[in-house]
ROGUGU-655859 format. One record per residue (C-alpha): residue in one letter; chain; x, y, z. Coordinates in steps of 0.1 Angstrom, whole numbers, plus 2048, in hexadecimal, padded with zeros to 3 digits. Each point is the difference from the previous one (the first is absolute). Example, Ala and Ser with C-alpha at 12.3 -4.5 7.8 and 13.67 -1.06 7.14 Angstrom:
% residues 2
{rec "a","A",{87B,7D3,84E}}
{rec "s","A",{80E,822,7F9}}
//
This chain:
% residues 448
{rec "x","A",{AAD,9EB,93E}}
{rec "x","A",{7FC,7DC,80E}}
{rec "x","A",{81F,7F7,812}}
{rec "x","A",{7F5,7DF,810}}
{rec "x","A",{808,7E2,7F2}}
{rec "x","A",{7DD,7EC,7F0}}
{rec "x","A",{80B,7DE,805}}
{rec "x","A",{805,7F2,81F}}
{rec "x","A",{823,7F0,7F5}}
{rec "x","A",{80F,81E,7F6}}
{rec "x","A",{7F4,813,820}}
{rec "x","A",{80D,7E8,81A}}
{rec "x","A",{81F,7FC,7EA}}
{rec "x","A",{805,825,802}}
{rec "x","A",{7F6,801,826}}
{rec "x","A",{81E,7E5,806}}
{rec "x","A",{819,80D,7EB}}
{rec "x","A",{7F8,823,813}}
{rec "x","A",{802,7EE,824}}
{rec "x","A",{81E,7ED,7F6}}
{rec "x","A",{811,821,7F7}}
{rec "x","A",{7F9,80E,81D}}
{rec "x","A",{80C,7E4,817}}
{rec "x","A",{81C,7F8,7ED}}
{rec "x","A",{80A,826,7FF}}
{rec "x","A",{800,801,82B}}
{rec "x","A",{813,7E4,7FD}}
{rec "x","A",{819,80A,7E9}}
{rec "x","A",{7FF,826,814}}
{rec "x","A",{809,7EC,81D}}
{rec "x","A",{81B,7EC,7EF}}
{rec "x","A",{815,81C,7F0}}
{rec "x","A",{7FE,812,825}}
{rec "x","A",{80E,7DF,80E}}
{rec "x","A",{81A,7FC,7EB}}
{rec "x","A",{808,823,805}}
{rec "x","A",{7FF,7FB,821}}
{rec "x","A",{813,7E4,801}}
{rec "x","A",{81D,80B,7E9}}
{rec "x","A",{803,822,814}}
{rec "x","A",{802,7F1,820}}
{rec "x","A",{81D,7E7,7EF}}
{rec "x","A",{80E,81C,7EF}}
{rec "x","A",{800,819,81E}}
{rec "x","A",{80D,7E7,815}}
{rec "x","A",{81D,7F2,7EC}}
{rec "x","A",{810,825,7FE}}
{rec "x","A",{7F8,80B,820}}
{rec "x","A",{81A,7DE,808}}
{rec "x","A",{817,812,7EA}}
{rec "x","A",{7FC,820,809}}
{rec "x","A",{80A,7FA,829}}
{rec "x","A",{815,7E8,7F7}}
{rec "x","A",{816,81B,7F1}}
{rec "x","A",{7F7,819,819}}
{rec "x","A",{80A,7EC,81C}}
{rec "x","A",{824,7FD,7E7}}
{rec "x","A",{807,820,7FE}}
{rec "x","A",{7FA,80C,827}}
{rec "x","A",{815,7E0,80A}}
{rec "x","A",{81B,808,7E2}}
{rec "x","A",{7FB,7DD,7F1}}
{rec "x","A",{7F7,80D,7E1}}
{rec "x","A",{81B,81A,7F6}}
{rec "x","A",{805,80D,7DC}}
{rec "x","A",{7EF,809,7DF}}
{rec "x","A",{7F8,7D8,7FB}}
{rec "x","A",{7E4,7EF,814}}
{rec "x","A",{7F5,7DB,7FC}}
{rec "x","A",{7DF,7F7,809}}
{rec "x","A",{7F4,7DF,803}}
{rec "x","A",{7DF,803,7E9}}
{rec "x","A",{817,7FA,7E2}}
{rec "x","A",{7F8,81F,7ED}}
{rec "x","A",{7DA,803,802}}
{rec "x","A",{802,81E,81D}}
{rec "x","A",{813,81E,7F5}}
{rec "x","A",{811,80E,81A}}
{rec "x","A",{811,824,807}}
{rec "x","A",{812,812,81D}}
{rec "x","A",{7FE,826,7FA}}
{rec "x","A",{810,81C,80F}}
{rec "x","A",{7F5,81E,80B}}
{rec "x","A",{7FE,819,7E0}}
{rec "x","A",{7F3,7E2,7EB}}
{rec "x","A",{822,7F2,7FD}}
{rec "x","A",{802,7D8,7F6}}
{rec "x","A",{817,7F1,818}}
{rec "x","A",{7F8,7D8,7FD}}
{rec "x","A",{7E5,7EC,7ED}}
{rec "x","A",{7FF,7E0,7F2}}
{rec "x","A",{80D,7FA,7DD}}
{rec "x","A",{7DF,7FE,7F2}}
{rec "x","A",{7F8,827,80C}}
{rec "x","A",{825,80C,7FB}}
{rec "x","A",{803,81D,7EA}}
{rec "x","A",{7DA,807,805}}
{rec "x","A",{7F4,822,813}}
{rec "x","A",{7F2,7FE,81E}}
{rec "x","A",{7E1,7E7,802}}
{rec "x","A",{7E8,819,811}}
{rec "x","A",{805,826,805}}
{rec "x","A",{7EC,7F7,826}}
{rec "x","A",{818,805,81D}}
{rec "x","A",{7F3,7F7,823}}
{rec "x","A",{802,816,81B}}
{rec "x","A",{80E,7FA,821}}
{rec "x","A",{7DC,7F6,80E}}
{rec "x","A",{7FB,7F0,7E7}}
{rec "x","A",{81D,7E5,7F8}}
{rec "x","A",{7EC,7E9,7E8}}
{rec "x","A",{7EB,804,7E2}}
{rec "x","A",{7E8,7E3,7ED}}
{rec "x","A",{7F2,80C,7E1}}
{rec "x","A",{7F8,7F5,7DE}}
{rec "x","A",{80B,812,7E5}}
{rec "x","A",{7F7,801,7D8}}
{rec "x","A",{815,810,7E2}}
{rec "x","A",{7E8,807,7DD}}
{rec "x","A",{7E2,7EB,808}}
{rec "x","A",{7F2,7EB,7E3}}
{rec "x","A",{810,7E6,7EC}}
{rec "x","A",{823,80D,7FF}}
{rec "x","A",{7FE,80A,821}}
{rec "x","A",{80F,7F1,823}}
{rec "x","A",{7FC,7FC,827}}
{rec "x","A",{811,7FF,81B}}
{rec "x","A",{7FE,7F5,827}}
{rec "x","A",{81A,816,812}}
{rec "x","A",{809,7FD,822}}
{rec "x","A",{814,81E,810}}
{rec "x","A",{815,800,820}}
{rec "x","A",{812,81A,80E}}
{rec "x","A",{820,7EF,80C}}
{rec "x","A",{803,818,826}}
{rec "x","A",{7F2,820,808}}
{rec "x","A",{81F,814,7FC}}
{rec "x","A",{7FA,81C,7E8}}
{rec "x","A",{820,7F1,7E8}}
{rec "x","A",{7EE,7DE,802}}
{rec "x","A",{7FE,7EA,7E0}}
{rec "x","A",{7DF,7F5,7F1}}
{rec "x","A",{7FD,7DC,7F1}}
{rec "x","A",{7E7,7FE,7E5}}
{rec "x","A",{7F7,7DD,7F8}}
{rec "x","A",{7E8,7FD,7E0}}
{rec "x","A",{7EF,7DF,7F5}}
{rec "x","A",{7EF,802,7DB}}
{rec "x","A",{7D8,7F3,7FE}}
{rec "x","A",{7F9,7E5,7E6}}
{rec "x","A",{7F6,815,7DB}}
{rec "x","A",{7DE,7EE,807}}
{rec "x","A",{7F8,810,81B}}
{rec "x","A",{807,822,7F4}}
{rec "x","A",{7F7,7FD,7DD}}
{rec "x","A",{7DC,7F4,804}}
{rec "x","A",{809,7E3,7F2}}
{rec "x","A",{7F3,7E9,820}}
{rec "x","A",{7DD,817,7FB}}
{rec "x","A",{7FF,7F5,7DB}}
{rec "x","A",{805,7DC,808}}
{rec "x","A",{7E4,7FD,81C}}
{rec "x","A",{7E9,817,7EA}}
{rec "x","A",{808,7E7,7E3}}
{rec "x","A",{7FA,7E0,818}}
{rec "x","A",{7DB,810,80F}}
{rec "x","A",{7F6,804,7D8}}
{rec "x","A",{80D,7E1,7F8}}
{rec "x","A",{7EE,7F3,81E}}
{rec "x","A",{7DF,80F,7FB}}
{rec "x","A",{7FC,7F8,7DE}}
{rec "x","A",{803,7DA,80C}}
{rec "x","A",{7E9,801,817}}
{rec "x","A",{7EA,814,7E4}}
{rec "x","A",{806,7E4,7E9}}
{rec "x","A",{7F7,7E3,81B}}
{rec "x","A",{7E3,812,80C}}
{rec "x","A",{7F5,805,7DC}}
{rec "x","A",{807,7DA,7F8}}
{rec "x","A",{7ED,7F9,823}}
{rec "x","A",{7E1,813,7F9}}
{rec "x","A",{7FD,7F4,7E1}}
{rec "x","A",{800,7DD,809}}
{rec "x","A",{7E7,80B,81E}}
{rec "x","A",{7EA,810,7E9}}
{rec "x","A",{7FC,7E9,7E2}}
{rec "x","A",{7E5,7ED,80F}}
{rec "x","A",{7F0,825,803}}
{rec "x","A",{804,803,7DC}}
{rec "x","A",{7F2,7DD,7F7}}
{rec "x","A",{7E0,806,814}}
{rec "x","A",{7FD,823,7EE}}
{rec "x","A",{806,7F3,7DF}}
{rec "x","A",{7E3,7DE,80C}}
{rec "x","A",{7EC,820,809}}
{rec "x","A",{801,811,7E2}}
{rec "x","A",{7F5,7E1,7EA}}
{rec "x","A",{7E2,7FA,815}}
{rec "x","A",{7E1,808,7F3}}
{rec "x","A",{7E0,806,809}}
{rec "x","A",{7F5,7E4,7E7}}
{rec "x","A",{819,7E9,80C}}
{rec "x","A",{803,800,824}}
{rec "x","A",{80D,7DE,808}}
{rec "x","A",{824,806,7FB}}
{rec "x","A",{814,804,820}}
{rec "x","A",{821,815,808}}
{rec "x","A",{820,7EA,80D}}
{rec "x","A",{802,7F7,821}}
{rec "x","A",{828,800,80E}}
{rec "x","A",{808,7E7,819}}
{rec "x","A",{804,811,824}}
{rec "x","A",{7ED,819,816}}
{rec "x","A",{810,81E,7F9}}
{rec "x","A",{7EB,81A,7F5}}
{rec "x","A",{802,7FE,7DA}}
{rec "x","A",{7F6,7DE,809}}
{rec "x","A",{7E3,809,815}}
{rec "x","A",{7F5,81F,7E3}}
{rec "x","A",{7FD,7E1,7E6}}
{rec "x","A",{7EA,7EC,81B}}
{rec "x","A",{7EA,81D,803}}
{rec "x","A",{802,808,7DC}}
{rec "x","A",{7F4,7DD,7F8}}
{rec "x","A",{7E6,801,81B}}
{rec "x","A",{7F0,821,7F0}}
{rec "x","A",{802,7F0,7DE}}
{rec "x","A",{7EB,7E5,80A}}
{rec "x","A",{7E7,815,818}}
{rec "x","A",{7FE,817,7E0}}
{rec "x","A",{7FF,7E1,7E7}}
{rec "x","A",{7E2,7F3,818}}
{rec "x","A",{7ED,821,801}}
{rec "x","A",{800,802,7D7}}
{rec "x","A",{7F9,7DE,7FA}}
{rec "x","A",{7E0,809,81E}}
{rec "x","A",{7F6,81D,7E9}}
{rec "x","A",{801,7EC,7E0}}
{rec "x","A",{7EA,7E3,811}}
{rec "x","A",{7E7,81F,80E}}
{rec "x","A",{7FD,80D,7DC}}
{rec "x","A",{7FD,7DD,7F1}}
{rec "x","A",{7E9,7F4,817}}
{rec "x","A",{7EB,820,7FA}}
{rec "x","A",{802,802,7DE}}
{rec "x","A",{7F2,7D7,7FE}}
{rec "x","A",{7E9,7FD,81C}}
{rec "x","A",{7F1,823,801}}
{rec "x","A",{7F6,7FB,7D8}}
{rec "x","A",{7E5,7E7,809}}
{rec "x","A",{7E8,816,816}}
{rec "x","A",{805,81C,7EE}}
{rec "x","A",{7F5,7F0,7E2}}
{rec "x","A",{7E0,7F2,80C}}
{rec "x","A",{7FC,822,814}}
{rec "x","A",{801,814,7DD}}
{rec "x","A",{7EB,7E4,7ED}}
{rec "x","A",{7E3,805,81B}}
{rec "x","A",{806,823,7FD}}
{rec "x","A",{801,802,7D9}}
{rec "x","A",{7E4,7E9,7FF}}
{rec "x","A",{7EC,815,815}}
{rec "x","A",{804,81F,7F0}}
{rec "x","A",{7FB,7F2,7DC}}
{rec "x","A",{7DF,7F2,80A}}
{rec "x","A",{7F6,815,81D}}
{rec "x","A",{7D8,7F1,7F8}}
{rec "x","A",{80C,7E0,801}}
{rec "x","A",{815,7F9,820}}
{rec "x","A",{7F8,7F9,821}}
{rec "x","A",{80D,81E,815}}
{rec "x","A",{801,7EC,824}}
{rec "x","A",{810,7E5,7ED}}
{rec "x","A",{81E,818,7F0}}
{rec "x","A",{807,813,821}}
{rec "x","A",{802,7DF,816}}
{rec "x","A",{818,7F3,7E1}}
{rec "x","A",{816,81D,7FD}}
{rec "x","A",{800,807,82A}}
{rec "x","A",{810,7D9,7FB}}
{rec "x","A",{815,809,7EC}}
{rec "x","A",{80B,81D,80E}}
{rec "x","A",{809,7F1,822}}
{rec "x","A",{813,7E4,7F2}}
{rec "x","A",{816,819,7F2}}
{rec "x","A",{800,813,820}}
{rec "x","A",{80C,7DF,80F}}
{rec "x","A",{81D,7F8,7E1}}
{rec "x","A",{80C,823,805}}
{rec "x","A",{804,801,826}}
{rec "x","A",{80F,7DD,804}}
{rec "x","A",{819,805,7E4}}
{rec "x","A",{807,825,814}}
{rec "x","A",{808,7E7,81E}}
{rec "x","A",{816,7EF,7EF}}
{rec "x","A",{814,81A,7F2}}
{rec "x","A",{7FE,80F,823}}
{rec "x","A",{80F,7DF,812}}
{rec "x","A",{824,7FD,80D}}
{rec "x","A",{808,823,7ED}}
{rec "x","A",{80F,809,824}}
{rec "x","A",{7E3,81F,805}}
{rec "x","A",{7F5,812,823}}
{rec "x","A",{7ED,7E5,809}}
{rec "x","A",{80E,7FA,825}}
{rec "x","A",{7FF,7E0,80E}}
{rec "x","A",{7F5,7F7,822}}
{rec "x","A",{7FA,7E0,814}}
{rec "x","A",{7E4,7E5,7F4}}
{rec "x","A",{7F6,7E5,818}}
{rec "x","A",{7F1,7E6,7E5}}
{rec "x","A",{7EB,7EE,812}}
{rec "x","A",{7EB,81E,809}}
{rec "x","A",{800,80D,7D9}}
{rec "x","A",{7F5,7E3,7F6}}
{rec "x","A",{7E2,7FC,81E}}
{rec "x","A",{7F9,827,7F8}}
{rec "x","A",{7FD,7FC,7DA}}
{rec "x","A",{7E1,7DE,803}}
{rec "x","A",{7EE,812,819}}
{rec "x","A",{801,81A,7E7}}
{rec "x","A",{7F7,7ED,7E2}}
{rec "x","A",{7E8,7E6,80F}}
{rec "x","A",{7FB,7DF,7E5}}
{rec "x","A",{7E7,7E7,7FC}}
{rec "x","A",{81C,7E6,7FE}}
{rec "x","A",{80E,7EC,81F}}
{rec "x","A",{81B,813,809}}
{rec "x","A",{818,7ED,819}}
{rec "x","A",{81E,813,811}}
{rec "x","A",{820,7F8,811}}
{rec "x","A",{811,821,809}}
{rec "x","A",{81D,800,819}}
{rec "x","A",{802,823,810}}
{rec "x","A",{821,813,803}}
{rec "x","A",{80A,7FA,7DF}}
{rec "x","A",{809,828,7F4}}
{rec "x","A",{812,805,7E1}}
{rec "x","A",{80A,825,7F4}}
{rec "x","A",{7EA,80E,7E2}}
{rec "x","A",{7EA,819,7F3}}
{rec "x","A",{7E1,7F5,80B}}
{rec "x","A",{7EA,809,7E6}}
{rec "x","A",{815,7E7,7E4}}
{rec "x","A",{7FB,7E6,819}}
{rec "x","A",{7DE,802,804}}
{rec "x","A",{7FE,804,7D9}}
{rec "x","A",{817,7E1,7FE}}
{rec "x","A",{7E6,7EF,81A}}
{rec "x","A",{7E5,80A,7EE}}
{rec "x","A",{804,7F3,7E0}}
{rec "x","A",{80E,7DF,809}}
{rec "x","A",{7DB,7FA,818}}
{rec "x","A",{7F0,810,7DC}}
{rec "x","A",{812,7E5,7EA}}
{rec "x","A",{7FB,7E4,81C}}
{rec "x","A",{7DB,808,803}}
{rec "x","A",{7FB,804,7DB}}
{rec "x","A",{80C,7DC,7F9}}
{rec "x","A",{7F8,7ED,823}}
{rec "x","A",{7E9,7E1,800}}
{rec "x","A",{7EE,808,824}}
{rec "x","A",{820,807,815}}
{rec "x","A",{81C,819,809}}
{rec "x","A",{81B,7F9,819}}
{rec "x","A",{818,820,810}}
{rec "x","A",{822,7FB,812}}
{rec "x","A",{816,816,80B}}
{rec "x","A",{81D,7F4,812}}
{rec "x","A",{827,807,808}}
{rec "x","A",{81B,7EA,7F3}}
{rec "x","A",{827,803,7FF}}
{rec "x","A",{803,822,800}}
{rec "x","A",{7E1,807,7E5}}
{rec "x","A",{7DA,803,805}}
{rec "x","A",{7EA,7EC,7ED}}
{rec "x","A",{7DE,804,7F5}}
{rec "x","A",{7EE,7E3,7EC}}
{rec "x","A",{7DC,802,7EE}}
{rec "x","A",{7F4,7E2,7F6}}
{rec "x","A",{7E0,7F9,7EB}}
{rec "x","A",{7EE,7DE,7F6}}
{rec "x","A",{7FE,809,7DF}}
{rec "x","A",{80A,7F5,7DF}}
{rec "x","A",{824,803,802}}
{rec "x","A",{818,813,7EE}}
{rec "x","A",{81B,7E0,7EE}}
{rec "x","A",{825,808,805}}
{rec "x","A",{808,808,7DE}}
{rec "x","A",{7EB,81E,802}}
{rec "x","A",{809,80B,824}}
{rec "x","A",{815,81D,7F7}}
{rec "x","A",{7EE,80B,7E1}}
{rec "x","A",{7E5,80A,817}}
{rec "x","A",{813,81B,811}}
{rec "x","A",{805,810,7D7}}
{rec "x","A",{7EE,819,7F9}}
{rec "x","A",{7D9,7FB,7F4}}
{rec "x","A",{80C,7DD,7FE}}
{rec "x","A",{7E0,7EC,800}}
{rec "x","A",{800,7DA,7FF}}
{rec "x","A",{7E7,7F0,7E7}}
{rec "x","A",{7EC,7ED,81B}}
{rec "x","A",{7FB,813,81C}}
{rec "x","A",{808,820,7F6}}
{rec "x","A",{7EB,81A,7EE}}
{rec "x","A",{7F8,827,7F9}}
{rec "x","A",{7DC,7F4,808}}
{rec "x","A",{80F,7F2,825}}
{rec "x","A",{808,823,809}}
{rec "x","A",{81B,815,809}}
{rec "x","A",{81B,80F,7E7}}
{rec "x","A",{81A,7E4,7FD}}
{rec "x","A",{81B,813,816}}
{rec "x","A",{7F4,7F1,826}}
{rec "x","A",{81C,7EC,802}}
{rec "x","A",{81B,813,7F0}}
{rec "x","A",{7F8,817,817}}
{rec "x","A",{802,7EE,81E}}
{rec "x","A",{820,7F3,7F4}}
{rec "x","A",{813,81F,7F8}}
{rec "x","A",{7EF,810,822}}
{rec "x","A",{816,7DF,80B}}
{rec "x","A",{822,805,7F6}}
{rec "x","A",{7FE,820,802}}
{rec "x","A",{800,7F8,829}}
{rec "x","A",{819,7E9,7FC}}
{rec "x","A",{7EC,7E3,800}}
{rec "x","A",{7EE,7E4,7E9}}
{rec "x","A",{7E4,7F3,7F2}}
{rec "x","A",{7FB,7E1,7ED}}
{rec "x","A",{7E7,7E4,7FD}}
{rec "x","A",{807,7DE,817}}
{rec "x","A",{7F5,7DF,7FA}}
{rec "x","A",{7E2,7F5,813}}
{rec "x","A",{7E6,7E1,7FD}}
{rec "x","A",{7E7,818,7EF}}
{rec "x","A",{7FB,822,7F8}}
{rec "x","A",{816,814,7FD}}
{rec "x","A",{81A,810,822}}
{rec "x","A",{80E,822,7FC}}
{rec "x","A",{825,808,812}}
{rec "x","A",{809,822,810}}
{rec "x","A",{81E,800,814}}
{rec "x","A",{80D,81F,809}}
{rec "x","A",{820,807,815}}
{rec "x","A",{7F5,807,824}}
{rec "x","A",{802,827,80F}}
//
């Protein structure tokens, strides 16, 4: 049997109303034994007055007679008894009553304090009695002096009333907290209900956002921040299968018309010819299928770890590598590290110096230098030039422009997209600058 609550309203609602019961309960435990308390010790006192006031009467033979006045105008009974039980003065308020207790104090022990009760419950009654044995003598007098307790305090009547107030109590604090949570929780229940109506196709909707930094604030932030990682990661999946579904179709078309060909008319085709074709085709689609993996792979937050990159020697590391037949002129400022994975960067590297020395007239410039917090790395080539309303269409995928690019050129049409998702997912740039001619690639990256 599930006894917990399920909502988290109802549980802390419960959980308060069970803490407010219990504090409000001490509480009212300790009020009804202060007021008890209190009204004893008022009680108590006021008849013990009474009490040696008509002791000390009746030894000095002030007080004299069946008739006794006291001066707490009728609230203390008071009785002066004989030995044998006899009733030889009282107040008129216990005249004609029997004896108030049957208790008679002994020589060593002159005076009695007690509290007394006739038929506890509602109809019942208390009674603070103080007892004095006037003198030792064994024919001395006893004064029995009585004051009645309030009916609350001996019906149960002042238990009722604090058990009523701690209810009463806890169920407003139940009903606040309640209220409270509530309001606390609706922005819960707006992101839950956001949530829900998400879909996987439609990803771009976003959960509310409440003003503050609480943590319902800070769980929409990250909610939101998910939604967009996830929203990015689908929209990278859909781009991986479009891009393979459209540029893949091309090679493996001509691959199966070579093939086809060749085994309709096995006579009739050049063998050498048909391998070298196909082996063509085949690493072109090597190359599609690893640089659209890449790019899939990019900023997806995997195990690569990242480590620190002095540019100046990547880039003097990856030309000695290559080697060119172009002039290759370099400006490299050492000291500039940045934090990466090293083999993007050199990817990155690479496939700018590929796309420079692909469309370069004679020339290639390289700098690397620090500036305002970033390093910058520029390659520059003499070439053609790329004009500035097609400067970012070149970083699209197999984006190729009419003049200058080609499938014949080389390459697979993802170079740059590459480099620029390698890019920002460092936390840097890359874009195309103006310069007199050719065309100058940016990286800035923030410095390590």
């Amino acid at each position: 049997m599930r006894l917990r609550p399920r909502s988290i309203r109802a549980r802390d609602t419960l959980i308060a109303a069970v803490l407010a019961t219990l504090a409000f309960g001490a509480i009212a435990v300790g009020a009804d034994l202060a007021v008890r308390y209190a009204v004893g010790a008022e009680l108590l006192q006021e008849t013990q007055s009474a009490a040696r006031r008509v002791s000390a009467g009746v030894r000095d033979g002030s007080l004299a007679g069946p008739r006794i006045h006291d001066d707490s105008h009728g609230r203390v009974l008071i009785q002066v008894v004989a030995p044998g039980g006899e009733v030889v003065g009282a107040t008129p308020a216990a005249a004609g009553r029997p004896p108030l207790s049957d208790l008679w104090p002994s020589r060593d022990q002159r005076i009695i304090d007690l509290t007394q009760c006739h038929d506890i419950g509602p109809g019942g009654r208390c009674e603070v009695l103080e007892i004095i044995r006037t003198t030792t003598a064994p024919d001395s007098v006893v004064v029995y002096a009585a004051r009645p307790m309030p009916s609350i305090l001996v019906t149960g009547l002042l238990e009722a009333l604090l058990a009523l107030a701690v209810l009463l109590l806890s169920a407003l604090v139940a009903r606040i907290t309640w209220r409270f949570v509530g309001r606390t929780l609706r922005p819960v229940e707006q992101i839950r209900v956001q949530l829900a109506e998400i879909s996987a196709s439609d990803l771009s909707r976003r959960v509310p956002e409440p003003p503050g930094e609480d943590e319902i604030a800070q769980l929409a932030r990250t909610a939101n921040e998910t939604l967009d990682r996830l929203e990015r990661a689908v929209a990278r999946q859909r781009q991986f299968a479009s891009d393979a579904s459209h540029e893949l179709r091309t090679p493996i078309a001509g691959l199966r018309a070579n093939l086809e060909d060749a085994s309709m008319h096995p006579d009739d085709t050049d063998l050498e010819r048909t391998i070298t074709s196909a082996l063509r085709d085949t690493d072109r689609l090597e190359s599609i299928v690893t640089d659209l993996l890449l790019l899939a792979r990019i900023g997806t937050g995997g195990s690569t770890a990242q480590e620190p990159i002095d540019l100046a020697e990547l880039a003097d590391a990856e030309l000695r590598r290559r080697g060119s037949d172009l002039a290759v002129h370099t400006r490299l400022a050492s000291g500039v590290v940045v934090r990466g994975v090293r083999m993007q960067l050199v990817r990155l590297l690479g496939n700018l110096l590929d796309n420079a020395e692909r469309y370069a007239g004679g020339k290639v410039e390289i700098e690397v230098a620090g500036l305002d917090g970033h390093a910058r790395l520029t390659i520059t080539d003499d070439g053609a030039g790329i004009p500035v309303e097609d400067r970012e269409r070149v970083f699209e995928r197999f984006t190729r422009l009419d003049t200058a690019r080609s499938r014949s050129a080389g390459g697979t049409g993802l170079g740059l997209a590459i480099a620029r998702e390698i890019a920002q997912a460092h936390g840097g740039s890359l874009r195309i600058e103006d310069h007199p001619r050719g065309a100058r690639f940016a990286l800035s990256l923030p410095l390590a």
